[in-house]
C-alpha positions in Angstrom: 14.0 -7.6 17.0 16.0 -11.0 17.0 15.0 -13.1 14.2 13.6 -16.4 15.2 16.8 -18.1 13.5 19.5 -16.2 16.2 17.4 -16.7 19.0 18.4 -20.3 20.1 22.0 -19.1 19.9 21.2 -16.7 22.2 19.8 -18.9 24.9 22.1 -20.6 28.0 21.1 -23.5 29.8 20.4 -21.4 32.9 17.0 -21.5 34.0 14.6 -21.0 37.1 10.9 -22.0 37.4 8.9 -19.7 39.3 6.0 -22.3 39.6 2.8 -23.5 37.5 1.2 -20.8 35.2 3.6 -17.9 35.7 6.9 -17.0 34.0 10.2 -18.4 34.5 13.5 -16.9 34.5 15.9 -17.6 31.7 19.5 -16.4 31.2 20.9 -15.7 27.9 23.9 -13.9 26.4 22.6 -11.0 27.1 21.8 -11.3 30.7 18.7 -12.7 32.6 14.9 -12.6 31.5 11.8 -12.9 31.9 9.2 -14.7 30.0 6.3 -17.3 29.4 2.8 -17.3 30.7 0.8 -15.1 33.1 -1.8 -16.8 33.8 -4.9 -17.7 32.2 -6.2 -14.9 30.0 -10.2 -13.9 30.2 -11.5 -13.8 26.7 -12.7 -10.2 28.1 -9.4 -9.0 27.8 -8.5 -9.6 24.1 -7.6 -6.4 22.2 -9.2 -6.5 18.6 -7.5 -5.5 15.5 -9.4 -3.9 12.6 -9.2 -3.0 9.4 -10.8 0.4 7.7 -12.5 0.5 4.2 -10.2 1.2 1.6 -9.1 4.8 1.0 -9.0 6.6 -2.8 -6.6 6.1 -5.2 -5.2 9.5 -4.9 -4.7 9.4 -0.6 -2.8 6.1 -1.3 0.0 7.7 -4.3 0.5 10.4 -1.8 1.4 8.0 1.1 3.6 5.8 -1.1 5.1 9.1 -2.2 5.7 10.3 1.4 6.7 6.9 2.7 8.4 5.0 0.5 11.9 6.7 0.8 11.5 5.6 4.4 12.6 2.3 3.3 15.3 0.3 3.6 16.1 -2.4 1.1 18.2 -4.7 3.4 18.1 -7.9 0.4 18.0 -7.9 -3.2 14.5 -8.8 -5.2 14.8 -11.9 -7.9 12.8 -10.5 -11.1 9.4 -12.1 -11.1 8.6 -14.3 -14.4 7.1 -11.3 -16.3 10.0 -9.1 -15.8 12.0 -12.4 -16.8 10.4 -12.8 -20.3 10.4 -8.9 -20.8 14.4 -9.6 -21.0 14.0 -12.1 -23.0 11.9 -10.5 -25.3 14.4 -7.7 -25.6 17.1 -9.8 -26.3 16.1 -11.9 -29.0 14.1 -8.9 -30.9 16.3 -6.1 -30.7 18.8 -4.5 -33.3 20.5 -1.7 -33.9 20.7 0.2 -37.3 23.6 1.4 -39.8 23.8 4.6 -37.5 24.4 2.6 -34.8 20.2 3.3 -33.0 18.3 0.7 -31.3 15.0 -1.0 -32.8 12.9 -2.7 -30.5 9.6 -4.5 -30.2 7.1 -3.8 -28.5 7.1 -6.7 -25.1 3.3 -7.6 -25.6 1.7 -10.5 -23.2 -1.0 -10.3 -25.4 -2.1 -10.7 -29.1 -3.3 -7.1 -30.1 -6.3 -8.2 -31.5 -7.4 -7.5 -27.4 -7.3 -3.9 -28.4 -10.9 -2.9 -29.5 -11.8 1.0 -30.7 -10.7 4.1 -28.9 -11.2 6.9 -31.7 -14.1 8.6 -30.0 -12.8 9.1 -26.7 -9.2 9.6 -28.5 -11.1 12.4 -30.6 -13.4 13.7 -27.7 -9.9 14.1 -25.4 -8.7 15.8 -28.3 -11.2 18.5 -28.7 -11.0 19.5 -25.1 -7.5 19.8 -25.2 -8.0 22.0 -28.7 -10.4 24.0 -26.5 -7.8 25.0 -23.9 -4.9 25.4 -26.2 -7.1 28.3 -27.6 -7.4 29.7 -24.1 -3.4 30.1 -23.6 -1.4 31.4 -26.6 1.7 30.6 -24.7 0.8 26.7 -24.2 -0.5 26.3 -27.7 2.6 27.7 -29.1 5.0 25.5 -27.0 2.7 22.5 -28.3 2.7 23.0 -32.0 6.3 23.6 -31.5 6.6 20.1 -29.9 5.0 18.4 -32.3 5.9 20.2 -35.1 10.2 18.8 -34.1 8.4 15.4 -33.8 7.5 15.0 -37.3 11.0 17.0 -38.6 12.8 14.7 -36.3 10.9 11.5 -38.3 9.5 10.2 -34.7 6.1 11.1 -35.8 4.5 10.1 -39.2 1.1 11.4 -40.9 -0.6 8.2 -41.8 -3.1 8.7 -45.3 -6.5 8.5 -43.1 -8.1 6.3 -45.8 -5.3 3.9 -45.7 -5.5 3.6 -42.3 -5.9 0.0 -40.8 -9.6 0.0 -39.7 -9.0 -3.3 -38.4 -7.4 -1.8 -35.4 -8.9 1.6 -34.7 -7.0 2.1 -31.3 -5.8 5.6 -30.4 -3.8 7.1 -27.7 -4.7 10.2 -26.1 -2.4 12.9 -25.1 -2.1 16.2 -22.8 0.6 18.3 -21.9 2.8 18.8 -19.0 3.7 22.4 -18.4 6.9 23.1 -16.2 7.7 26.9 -15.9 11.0 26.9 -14.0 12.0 23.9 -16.1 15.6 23.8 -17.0 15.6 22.5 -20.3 11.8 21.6 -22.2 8.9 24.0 -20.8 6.1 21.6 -21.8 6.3 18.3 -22.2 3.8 16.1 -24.2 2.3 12.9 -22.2 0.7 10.2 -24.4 -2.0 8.6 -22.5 -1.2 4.6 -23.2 -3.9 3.6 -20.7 -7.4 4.8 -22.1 -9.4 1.8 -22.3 -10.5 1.0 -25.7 -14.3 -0.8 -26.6 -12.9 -4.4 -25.6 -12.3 -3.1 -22.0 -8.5 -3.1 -22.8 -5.9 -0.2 -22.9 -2.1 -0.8 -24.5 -0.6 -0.8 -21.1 -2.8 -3.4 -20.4 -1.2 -5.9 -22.8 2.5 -4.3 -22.4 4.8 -6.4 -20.0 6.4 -3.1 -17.3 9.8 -4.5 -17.5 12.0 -4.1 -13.8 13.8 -1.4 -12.7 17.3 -2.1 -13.7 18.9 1.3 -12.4 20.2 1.9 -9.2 18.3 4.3 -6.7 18.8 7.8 -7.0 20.1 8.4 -2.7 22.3 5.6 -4.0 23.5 8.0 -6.9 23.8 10.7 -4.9 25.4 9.5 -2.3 28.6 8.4 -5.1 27.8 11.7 -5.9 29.2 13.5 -2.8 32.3 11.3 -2.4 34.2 13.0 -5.6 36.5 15.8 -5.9 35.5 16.4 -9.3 31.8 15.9 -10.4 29.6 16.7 -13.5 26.2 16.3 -14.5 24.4 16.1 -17.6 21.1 15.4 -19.4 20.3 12.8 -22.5 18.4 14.5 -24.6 15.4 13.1 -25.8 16.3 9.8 -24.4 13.3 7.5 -25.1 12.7 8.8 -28.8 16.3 8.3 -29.6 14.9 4.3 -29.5 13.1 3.5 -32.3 10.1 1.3 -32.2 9.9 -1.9 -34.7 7.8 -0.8 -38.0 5.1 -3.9 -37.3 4.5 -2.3 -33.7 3.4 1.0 -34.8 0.3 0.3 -35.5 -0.5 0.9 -31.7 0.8 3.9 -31.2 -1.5 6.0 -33.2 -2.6 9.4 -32.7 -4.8 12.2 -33.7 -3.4 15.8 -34.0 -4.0 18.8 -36.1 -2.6 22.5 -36.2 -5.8 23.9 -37.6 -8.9 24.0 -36.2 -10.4 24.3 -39.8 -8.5 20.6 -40.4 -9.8 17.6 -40.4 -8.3 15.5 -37.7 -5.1 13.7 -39.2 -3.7 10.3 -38.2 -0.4 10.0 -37.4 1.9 7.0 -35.8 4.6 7.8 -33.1 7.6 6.0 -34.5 10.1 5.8 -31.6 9.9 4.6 -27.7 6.8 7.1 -26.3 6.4 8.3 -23.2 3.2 7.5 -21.2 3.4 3.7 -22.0 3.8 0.8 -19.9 7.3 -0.5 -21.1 9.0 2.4 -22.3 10.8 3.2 -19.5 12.2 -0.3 -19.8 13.1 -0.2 -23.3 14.8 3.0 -23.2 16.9 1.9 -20.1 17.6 -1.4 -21.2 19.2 0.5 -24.7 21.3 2.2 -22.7 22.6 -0.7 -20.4 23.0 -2.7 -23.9 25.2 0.1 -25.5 27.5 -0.3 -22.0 27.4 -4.0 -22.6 28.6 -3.5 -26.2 31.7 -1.9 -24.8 32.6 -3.1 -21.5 35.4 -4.8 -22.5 36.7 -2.1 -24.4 36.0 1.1 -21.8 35.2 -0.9 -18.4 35.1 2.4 -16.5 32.8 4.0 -19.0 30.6 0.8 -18.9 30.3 0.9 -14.9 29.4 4.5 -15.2 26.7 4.2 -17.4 25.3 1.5 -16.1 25.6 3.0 -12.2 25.9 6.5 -12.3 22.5 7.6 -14.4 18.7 8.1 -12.6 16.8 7.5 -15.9 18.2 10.3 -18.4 19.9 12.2 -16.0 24.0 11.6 -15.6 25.3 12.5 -11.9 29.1 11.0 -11.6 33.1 12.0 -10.7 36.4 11.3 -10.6 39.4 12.2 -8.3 41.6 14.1 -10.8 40.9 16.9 -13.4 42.6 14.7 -15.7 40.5 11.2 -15.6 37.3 13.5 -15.9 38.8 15.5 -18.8 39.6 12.0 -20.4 36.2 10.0 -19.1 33.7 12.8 -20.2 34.8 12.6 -23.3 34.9 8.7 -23.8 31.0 8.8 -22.1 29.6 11.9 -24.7 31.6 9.2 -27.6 30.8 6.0 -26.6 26.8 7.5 -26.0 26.9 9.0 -29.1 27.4 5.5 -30.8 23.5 4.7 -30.1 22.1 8.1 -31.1 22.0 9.0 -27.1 23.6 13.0 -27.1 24.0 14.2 -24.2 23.5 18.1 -23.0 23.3 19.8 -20.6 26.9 19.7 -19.3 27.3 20.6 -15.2 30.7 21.0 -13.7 32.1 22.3 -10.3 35.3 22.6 -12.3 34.6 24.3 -16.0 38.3 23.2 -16.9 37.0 19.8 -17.5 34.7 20.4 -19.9 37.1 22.3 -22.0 36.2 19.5 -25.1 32.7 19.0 -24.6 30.1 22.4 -25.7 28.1 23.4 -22.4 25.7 26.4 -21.9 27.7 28.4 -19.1 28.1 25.6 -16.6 28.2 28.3 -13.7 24.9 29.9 -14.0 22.9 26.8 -13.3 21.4 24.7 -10.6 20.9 20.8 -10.9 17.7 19.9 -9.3 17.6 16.2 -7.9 13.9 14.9 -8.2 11.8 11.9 -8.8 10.1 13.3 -11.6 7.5 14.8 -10.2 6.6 18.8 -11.2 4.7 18.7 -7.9 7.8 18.8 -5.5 7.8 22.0 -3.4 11.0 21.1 -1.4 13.9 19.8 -3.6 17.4 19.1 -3.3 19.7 21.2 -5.6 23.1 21.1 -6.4 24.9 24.6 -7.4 27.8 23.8 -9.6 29.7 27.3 -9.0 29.7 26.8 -5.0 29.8 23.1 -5.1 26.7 23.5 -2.3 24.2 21.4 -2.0 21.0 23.7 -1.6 17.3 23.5 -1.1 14.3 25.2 -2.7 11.6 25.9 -0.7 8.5 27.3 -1.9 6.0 29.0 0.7 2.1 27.9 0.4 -0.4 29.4 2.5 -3.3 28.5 -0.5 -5.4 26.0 0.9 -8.5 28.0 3.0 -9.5 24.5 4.9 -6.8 22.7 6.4 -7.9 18.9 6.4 -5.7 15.4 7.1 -5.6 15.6 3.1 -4.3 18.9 2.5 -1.5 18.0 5.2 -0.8 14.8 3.2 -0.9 16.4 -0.4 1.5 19.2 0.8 4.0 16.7 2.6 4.1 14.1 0.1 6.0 17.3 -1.5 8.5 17.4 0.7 11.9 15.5 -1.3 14.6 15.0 1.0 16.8 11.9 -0.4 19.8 12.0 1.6 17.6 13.1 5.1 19.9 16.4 5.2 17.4 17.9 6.7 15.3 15.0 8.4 15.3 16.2 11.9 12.9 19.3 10.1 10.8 16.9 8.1 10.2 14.2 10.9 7.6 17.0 12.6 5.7 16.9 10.0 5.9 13.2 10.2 4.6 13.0 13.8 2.1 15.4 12.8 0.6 12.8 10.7 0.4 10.4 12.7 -1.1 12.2 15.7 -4.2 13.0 13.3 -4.3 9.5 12.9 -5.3 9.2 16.7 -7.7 11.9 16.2 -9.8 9.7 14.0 -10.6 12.3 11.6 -11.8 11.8 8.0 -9.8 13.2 4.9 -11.4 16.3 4.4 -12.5 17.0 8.4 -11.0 20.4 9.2 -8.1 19.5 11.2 -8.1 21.4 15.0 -7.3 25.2 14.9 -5.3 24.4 18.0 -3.2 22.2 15.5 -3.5 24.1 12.8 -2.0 27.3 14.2 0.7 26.0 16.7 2.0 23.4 14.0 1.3 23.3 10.9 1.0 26.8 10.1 4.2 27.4 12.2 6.0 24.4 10.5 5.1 25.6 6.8 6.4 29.4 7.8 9.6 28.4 9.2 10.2 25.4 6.0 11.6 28.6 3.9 14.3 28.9 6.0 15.8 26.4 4.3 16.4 28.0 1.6 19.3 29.5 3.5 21.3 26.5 3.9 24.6 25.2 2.1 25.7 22.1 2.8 29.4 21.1 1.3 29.0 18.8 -1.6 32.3 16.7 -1.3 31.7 14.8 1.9 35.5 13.5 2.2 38.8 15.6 1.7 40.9 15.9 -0.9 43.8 13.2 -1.7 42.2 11.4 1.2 44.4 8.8 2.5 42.1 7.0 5.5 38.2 7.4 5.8 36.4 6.2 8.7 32.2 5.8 8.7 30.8 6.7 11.9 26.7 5.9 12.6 24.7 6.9 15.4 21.4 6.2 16.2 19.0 7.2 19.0 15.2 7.4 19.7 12.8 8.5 21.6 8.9 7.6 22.5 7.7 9.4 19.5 10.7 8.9 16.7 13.9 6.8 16.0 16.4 7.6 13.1 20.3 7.2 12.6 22.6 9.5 10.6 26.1 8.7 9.2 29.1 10.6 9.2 32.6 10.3 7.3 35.6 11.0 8.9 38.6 11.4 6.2 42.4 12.3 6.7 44.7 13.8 4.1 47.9 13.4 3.7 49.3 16.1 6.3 46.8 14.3 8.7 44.1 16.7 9.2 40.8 15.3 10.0 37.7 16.8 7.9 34.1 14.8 9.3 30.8 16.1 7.3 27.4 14.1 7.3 26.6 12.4 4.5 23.2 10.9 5.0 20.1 10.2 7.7 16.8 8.4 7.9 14.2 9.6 10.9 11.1 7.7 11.3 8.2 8.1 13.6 7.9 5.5 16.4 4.8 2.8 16.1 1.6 3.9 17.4 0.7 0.9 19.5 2.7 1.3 22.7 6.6 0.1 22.7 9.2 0.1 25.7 12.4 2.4 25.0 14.7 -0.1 24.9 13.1 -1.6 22.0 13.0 1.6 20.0 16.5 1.9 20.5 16.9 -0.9 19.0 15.2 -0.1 16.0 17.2 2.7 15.5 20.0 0.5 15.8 18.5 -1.3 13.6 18.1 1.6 11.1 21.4 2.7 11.9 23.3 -0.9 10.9 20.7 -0.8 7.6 21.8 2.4 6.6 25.6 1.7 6.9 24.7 -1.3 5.0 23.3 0.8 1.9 26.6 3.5 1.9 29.0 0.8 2.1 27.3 -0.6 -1.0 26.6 2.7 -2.7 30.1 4.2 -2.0 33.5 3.7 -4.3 35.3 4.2 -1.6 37.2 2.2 0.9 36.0 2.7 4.3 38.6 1.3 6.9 36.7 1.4 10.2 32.7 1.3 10.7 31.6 2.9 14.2 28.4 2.7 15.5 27.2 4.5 18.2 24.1 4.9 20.4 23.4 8.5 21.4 20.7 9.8 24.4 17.9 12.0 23.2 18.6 13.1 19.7 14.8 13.9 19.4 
């Protein structure tokens, strides 16, 4: 737990020899020890470490998906040489149009003569999509309607198919996304950037990514808490209000038709298109530009849109009712500048939005999520209670219960500020004690485990739904706030969970949990004592990420080590 660089500091020059071959006792700062060799060690009693075959594709999305919100980030990453010349690229090739929109170029590492001929798989995709757009009147009208606003809003073109360039007959694919409790667009359109054309090559494959440039959404949310008066709000259409450069087109060709009787048209995609490698780059990097452009104009507008959005969604808040009136408005002007409108509008006090035109603000529910239609536990905020909520969804569909099933259903499970983590950590330590059982994917797990756990676990989830956790986080006109960590662990789990304590100006003390992380302890065996150290260590990481995330001053950091919390 102490890095190699603290631990000569931590030595004293105390020491006592216990004789040849065994350990000697050595005091240090923090008391006596024990340590070096006992013994000679038979070759009999080395332990050997293994590694299994690699697992599918699909097994290891899920366990990023479940894991990597476990982590951390204690340092900050230096952008590697393609992410680099990606800014680089953007810079010196992008410009911005009499009404004020963004043109950009494409950020290719390679020529696109790589790019060899997709049409037939492009056209075989599209006749099996045809073929189940005539099964459901419901999808097929929602996809004709999408494309049918993407040629009316010029982001889609019908190319003349005998004046097509046969010189590069690459075609995307595309599918559709269908959300039904979607707040805003039903079914969204996904164009398939990575279908490998004849030369082995796909256009994500010569596309630089680009970095991630915003901040992380627990982050986000965590700022989010800490105001007295909060809104939220959507940019609509965000990556096709960037246009794509007229020479890069070419590319990002397509083949639709509302017919069946038809013959299958060509037609380019004109602005920034979802489903390929750098758009999420390009789009983000627009924005982040247009709060450049204005910085020193509207600083506090600038900061905001540069900290306070998670890809197209806007979470942020003020103090007063009269810096948000003022601030909204500058954001929905100042966004408006680069043909990025913004709907939508979420308020826990209506009042502010009296200049900006919302869709009864009070009716609605903000769900926080990465993304991801698949989530079957989310974090919601309601705007009229200023409650933080969660939506549970009971599943009992699955027949066979395998180590997969378990995995699919809690790599659903989105809980980014660990409101709830002492819940989700069971299913957790389930995991890993199927681990030990050395099952396969799709072995049926143990009835024993089935029915005293995991059945039990997915039954009692929906109680959650029941919950309402406070929003605001600190009081009102606060005039002292105090962050107070704990951390504690056990032989099977370690976590830490942070608390602010705030004082008003009559001096009344108001203390509410803002966030916790829980993680399950390391399967090879570990004393106590070092576990609690790694959820001190948790514990001092955590504090690390509010203090940064926070606009707050925080007076007085207090950590403590609690007994048992698990």
């Amino acid at each position: 737990m102490i890095g190699a660089d603290l631990f000569w500091y931590v030595l004293s020059s105390e020491q006592i020899s216990l004789g040849k071959n065994v350990p000697v006792l050595q005091n240090t700062k923090f008391g006596w020890i024990v340590t070096g060799p006992l013994g000679k060690i038979q070759q009999n009693d080395l332990t050997s470490c293994n590694f299994g075959s690699t697992i599918e594709q699909q097994i290891q999305e899920d366990l990023k998906k479940f894991w990597e919100i476990e982590s951390l980030e204690c340092s900050v990453k230096g952008f590697s040489q393609e992410e680099i010349a990606i800014e680089k690229h953007f810079i010196a090739n992008t410009k911005r149009n009499e009404k004020g929109e963004f043109i950009v170029r494409l950020p290719l590492k390679m020529d696109i003569s790589k790019l060899g001929s997709s049409r037939a798989q492009a056209t075989k995709r599209f006749l099996s999509l045809e073929k189940r757009l005539l099964k459901d009147n419901n999808i097929s009208f929602l996809y004709h309607d999408f494309t049918r606003e993407y040629i009316q809003l010029g982001h889609m073109t019908k190319i003349n198919n005998s004046k097509t360039d046969m010189s590069l007959d690459y075609f995307m694919c595309h599918h559709g996304v269908y959300r039904q409790h979607a707040l805003t667009t039903n079914l969204r359109v996904v164009f398939d950037a990575s279908l490998p054309s004849s030369t082995g090559y796909s256009l994500n494959n010569i596309q630089m990514v680009g970095p991630i440039i915003q901040q992380d959404l627990v982050s986000i949310l965590m700022r989010f808490t800490q105001h007295s008066v909060v809104f939220a709000a959507n940019c609509s259409k965000m990556y096709r209000s960037v246009w794509v450069a007229l020479e890069d087109r070419v590319v990002q060709k397509i083949l639709w038709r509302f017919n069946t009787n038809s013959t299958l048209d060509t037609y380019e995609l004109n602005t920034v298109t979802y489903g390929t490698a750098a758009a999420s780059f390009l789009a983000i990097r627009c924005l982040f530009q247009l709060a450049y452009d204005i910085e020193n104009d509207y600083p506090v507008v600038a900061n905001i849109i540069k900290s306070d959005f998670y890809v197209d969604d806007l979470l942020t808040g003020f103090e007063s009712k009269e810096d948000a009136k003022q601030i909204i408005s500058l954001i929905n002007n100042v966004l408006k500048q680069g043909s990025f409108v913004l709907r939508k509008f979420y308020s826990n006090d209506p009042s502010v939005l009296v200049n900006i035109p919302h869709d009864d603000p009070l009716s609605k529910i903000v769900e926080f999520e990465e993304n991801d239609n698949k989530k079957t536990l989310g974090l919601i905020w309601c705007p009229s209670q200023d409650k933080l909520m969660y939506s549970v969804k009971e599943d009992f569909s699955s027949s066979v219960i395998s180590k997969r099933t378990i995995l699919s259903e809690s790599s659903k499970v989105f809980d980014p500020l660990g409101l709830v983590s002492p819940c989700i950590i069971i299913v957790k330590m389930l995991l890993q004690h199927l681990w030990l059982k050395k099952l396969s994917w799709d072995d049926q797990v143990p009835q024993s485990i089935v029915h005293t756990i995991w059945k039990e676990f997915k039954s009692q989830l929906v109680c959650l739904n029941e919950l309402r956790i406070d929003r605001h986080v600190v009081c009102p006109n606060y005039q002292y706030v105090e962050m107070h960590c704990f951390s504690e662990s056990s032989e099977k789990a370690y976590g830490a969970c942070i608390y602010l304590k705030s004082l008003d100006i009559e001096g009344q003390v108001f203390v509410n949990l803002l966030t916790s992380k829980a993680k399950v302890a390391p399967l090879q065996s570990i004393s106590l004592p070092r576990l609690e150290l790694c959820g001190a260590l948790t514990s001092a990481r955590l504090a690390n990420k509010v203090s940064k995330a926070l606009r707050l001053i925080v007076v007085r950091r207090v950590f403590w080590l609690t007994q048992q919390l698990f």
